[in-house]
Each structure stands twice: as structure tokens, then as C-alpha cells.
DRENDO-1510 file (C-alpha; in Angstrom, 1 decimal, always signed):
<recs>
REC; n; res; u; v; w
REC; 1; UNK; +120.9; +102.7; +110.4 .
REC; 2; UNK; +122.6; +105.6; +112.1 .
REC; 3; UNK; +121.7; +108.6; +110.9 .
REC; 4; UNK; +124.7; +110.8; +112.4 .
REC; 5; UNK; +126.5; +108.7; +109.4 .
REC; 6; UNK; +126.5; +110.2; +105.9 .
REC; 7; UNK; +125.0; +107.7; +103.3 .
REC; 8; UNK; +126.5; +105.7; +101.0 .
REC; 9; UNK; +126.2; +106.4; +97.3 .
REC; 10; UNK; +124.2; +103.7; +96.5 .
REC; 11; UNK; +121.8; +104.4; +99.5 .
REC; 12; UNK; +121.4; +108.2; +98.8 .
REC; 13; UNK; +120.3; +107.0; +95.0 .
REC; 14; UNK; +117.6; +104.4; +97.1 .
REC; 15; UNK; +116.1; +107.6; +99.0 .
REC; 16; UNK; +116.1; +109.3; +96.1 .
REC; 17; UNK; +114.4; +107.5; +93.9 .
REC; 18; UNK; +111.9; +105.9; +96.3 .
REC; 19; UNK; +111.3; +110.6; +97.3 .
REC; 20; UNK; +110.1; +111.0; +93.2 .
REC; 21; UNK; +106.5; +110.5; +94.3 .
REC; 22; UNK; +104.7; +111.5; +91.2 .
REC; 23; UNK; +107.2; +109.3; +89.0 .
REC; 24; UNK; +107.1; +106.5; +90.6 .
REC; 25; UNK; +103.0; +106.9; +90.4 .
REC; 26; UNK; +103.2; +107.8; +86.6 .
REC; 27; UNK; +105.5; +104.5; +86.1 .
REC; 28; UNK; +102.8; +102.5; +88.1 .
REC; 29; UNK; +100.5; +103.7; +85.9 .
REC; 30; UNK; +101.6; +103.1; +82.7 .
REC; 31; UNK; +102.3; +99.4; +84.0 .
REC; 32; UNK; +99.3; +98.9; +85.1 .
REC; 33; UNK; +97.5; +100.1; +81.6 .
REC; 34; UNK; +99.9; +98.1; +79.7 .
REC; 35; UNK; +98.4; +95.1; +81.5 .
REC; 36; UNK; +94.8; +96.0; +81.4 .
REC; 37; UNK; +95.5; +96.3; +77.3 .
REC; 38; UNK; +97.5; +92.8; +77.1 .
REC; 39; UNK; +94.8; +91.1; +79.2 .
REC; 40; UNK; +92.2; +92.9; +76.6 .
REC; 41; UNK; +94.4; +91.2; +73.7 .
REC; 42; UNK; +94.7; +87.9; +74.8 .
REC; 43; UNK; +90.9; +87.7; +75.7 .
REC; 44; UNK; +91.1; +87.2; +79.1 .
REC; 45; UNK; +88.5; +89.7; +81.7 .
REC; 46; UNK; +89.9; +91.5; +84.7 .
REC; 47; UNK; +88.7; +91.8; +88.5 .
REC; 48; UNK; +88.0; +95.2; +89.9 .
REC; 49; UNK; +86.8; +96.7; +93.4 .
REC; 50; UNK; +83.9; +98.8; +93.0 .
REC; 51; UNK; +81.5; +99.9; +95.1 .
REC; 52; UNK; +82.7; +98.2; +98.0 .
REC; 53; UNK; +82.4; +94.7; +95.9 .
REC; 54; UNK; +84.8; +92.5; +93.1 .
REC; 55; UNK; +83.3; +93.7; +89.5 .
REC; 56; UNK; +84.8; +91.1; +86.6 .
REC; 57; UNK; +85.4; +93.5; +83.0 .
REC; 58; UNK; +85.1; +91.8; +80.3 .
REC; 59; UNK; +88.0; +92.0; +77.9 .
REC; 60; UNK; +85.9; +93.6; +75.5 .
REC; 61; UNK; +85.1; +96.5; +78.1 .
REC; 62; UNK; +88.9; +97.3; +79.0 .
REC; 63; UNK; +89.3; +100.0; +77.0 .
REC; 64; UNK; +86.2; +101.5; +78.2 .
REC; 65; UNK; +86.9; +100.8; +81.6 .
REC; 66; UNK; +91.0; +102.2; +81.1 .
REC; 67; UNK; +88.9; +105.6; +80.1 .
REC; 68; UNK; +86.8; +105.7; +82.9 .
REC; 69; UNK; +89.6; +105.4; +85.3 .
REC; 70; UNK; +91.8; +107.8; +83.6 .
REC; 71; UNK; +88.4; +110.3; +83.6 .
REC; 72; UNK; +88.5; +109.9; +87.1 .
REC; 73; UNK; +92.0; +110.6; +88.0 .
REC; 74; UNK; +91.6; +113.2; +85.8 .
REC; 75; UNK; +89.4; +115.3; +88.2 .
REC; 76; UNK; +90.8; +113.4; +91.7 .
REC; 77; UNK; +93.0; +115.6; +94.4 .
REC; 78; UNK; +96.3; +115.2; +94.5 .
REC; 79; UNK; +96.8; +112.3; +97.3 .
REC; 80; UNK; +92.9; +111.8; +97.4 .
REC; 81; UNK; +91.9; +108.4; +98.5 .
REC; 82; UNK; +90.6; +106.0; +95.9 .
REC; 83; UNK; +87.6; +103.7; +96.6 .
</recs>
């Protein structure tokens, strides 16, 4: 792409969207609990890295394990790498 050119209307939307860093994250994250909860519901346990190693949740332990995360973001840096 040349970027003497101005952008189209339908590529400006594009950058803008894809710029809204902390919306996109919040939308992620929402998804991501929404699974988590429908995987809890239909019985069926979830794989997790922790502690450089794959940790199976039981279903039973989602919500438990959907606090502990959110705890954890909670008091995380902005941009701060997760493990």
C-alpha cells in the first residue's frame, strides 16, 4: 500500500478499529469467559498453561479458576506479560 495515498473509507474504519487496543482486549475477554462458563455447563474440563506446564480444570473448578484470573488481571500492569 502506498502511503502517500489517502485511505479508503473502508480501510480508515480497518485501522481504526484494529488502534482501540483496550476494546478489542475487553471483547476478547468477555468471549473467552463466555466459553470458560459454556464449557463449565455442558461438563466438559478445560486446558490451561501454568507454571510453564498444561493444567486440565475441571468443569466444576471454572468458576473458581475465571476468579482467579480476573484477581490476577486485576493487579497486572497495563501491557505486562502473562505467563
Amino acid at each position: 500500500m502506498d502511503i502517500s495515498q489517502p485511505l479508503h473509507d473502508a480501510e480508515r474504519a480497518l485501522n481504526e478499529r484494529v488502534a482501540n487496543i483496550p476494546r478489542i482486549r475487553e471483547a476478547m475477554g468477555l468471549a473467552i469467559r463466555d466459553a470458560l462458563l459454556q464449557h463449565s455447563r455442558a461438563g466438559n474440563p478445560i486446558a490451561v498453561w501454568r507454571d510453564q506446564q498444561v493444567v486440565w480444570i475441571q468443569p466444576e473448578d471454572i468458576p473458581a479458576e475465571l476468579a482467579r484470573v480476573s484477581a490476577a488481571e486485576a493487579t497486572q500492569a497495563p501491557g505486562a506479560a502473562r505467563d
